[in-house]
N, C-alpha and C positions, 0 to 999 in steps of 0.2 A: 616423806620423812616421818609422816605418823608411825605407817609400820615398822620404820627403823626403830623408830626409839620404843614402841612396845618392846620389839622383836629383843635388844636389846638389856631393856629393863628384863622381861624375863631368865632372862641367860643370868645376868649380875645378881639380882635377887632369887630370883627360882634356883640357879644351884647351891645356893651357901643352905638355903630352907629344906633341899635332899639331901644334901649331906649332914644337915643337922640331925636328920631322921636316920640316916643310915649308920650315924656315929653311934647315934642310942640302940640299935640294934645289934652293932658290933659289943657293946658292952654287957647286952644280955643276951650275946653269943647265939643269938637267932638269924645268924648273917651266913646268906647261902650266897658263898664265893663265885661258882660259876655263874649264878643269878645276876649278879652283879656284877661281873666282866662283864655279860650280855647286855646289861642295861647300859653299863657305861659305854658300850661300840652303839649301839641301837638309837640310844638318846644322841649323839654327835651328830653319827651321819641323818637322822629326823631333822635336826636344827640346819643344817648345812644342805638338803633338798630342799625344806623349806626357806629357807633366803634365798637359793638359787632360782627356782621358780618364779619369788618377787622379781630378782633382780634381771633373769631373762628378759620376762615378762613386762620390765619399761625400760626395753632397748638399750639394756647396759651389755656391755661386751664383757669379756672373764678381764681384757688388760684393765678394763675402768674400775677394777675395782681394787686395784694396786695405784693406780696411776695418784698424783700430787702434784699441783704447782707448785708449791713451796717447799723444793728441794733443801737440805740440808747441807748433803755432803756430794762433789759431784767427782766421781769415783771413775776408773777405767770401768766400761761393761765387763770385761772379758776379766779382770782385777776379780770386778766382786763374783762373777761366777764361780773362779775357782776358787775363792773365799767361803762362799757358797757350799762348793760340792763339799769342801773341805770337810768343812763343819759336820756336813751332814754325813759323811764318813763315821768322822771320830765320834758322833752321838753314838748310831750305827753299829758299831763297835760297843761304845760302854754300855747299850742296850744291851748287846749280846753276850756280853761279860758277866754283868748283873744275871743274865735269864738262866743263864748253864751254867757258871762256875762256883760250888756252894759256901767256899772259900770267900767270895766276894760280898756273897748278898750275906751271912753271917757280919762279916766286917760292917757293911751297910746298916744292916739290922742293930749292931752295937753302937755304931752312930746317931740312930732313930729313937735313941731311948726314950726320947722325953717328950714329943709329938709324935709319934710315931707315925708312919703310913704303912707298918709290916702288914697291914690286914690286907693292904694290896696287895704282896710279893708274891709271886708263884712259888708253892709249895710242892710241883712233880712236874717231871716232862710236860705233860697235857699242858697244865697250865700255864707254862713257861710260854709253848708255842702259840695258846690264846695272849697270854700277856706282850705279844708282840705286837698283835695285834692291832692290841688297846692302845701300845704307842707310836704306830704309824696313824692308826684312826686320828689318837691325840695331838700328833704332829700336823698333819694337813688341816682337821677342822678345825682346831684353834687358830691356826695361821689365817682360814678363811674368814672368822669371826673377829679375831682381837686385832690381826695388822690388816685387816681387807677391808669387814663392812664397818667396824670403828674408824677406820682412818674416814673410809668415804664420811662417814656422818658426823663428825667432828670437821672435816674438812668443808661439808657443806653448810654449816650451819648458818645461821643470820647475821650471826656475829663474826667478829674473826680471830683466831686460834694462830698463833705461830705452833709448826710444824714439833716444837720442841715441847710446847704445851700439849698437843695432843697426843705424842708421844708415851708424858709424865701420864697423862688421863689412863689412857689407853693398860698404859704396864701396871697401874697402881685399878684399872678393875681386874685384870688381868692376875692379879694376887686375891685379889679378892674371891674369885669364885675358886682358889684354892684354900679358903679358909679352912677345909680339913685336915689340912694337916699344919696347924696351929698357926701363930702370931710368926715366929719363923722363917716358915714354909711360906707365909704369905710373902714376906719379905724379900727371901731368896727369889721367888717366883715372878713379884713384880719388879728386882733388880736384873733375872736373867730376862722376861718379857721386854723389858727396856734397850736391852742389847740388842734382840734380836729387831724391835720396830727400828733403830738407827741403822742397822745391818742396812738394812734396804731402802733407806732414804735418799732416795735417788730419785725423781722425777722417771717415771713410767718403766720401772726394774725392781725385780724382785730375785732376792733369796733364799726369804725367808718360808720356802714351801720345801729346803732341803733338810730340813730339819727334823727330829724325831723328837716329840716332847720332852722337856727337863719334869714333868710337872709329877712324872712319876718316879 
């Protein structure tokens, strides 16, 4: 549990501290775009070998680390699957809406006026095709960190948590290391985080790895 809760603490405090650094960069326009897709894929999948290695490494299985005794909602399997793909369709889609259509991300852009995240948006083909990326990388390793190794270590802790408490914890850090893109975005982020940990509240099932991030 030690390592968890570093492992942890680093991730909720170490990204809000690079993105502080990176916001001040973008503002004195010394912000090198593909540098930073890079870092943002490189940085995930590092944090996400690194827990998996722990989590191998003291005979935990890939299902343990979804699994809960303290089911919420107890749902047909086969219900939440296609619920599941569902979802992960229609992101899928507004992913690829956003990346190609200039029509769309304009629209978006006029949306973003006032926290903005356009310094993320791909600006040409190339980028469009790394910005996908960044949101498949974003969708699996957050699922593996915010609904995987949060649930296990809220769920183990000394004390005890109803399922709905750790849920709220989980989504509201879960906004958190999106502090980049404002008071808002954090908002937004930790109310669709919160859908997606209920999504899968289900004692030893999971959904929530169909997903492509909202976070971008």
């Amino acid at each position: 549990m030690l390592f968890l809760t570093l492992f942890l603490l680093i991730i909720v405090v170490g990204y809000p501290v690079w993105d502080y650094f990176y916001l001040k960069k973008i503002k004195s326009n010394k912000l090198n775009k593909w540098r930073m897709y890079g870092e943002i894929v490189a940085t995930q999948w590092i944090m996400v070998i690194v827990f998996a290695v722990y989590w191998f490494s003291t005979n935990h299985t890939f299902n343990d680390l979804f699994s809960t005794q303290k089911p919420l909602f107890s749902f047909d399997k086969d219900f939440l699957l296609s619920v599941g793909i569902s979802m992960g369709i229609s992101i899928i889609m507004i992913v690829l809406m956003i990346s190609f259509s200039k029509n769309v991300r304009e629209k978006l852009s006029e949306r973003l006026s006032d926290e903005s995240i356009q310094f993320l948006l791909p600006a040409n083909f190339k980028e469009r095709l790394f910005f996908l990326l960044i949101a498949a990388t974003a969708g699996f390793c957050e699922e593996i960190i915010f609904r995987g190794a949060m649930l296990h270590y809220f769920n183990h802790l000394p004390f005890h948590l109803s399922i709905v408490v750790i849920g709220i914890i989980s989504s509201l850090l879960f906004g958190i290391v999106h502090l980049y893109q404002g008071w808002k975005g954090v908002l937004l982020t930790s109310y669709l985080g919160g859908i997606m940990f209920f999504s899968f509240c289900r004692d030893r099932f999971v959904v929530g790895l169909c997903y492509i991030s909202f976070s971008y």
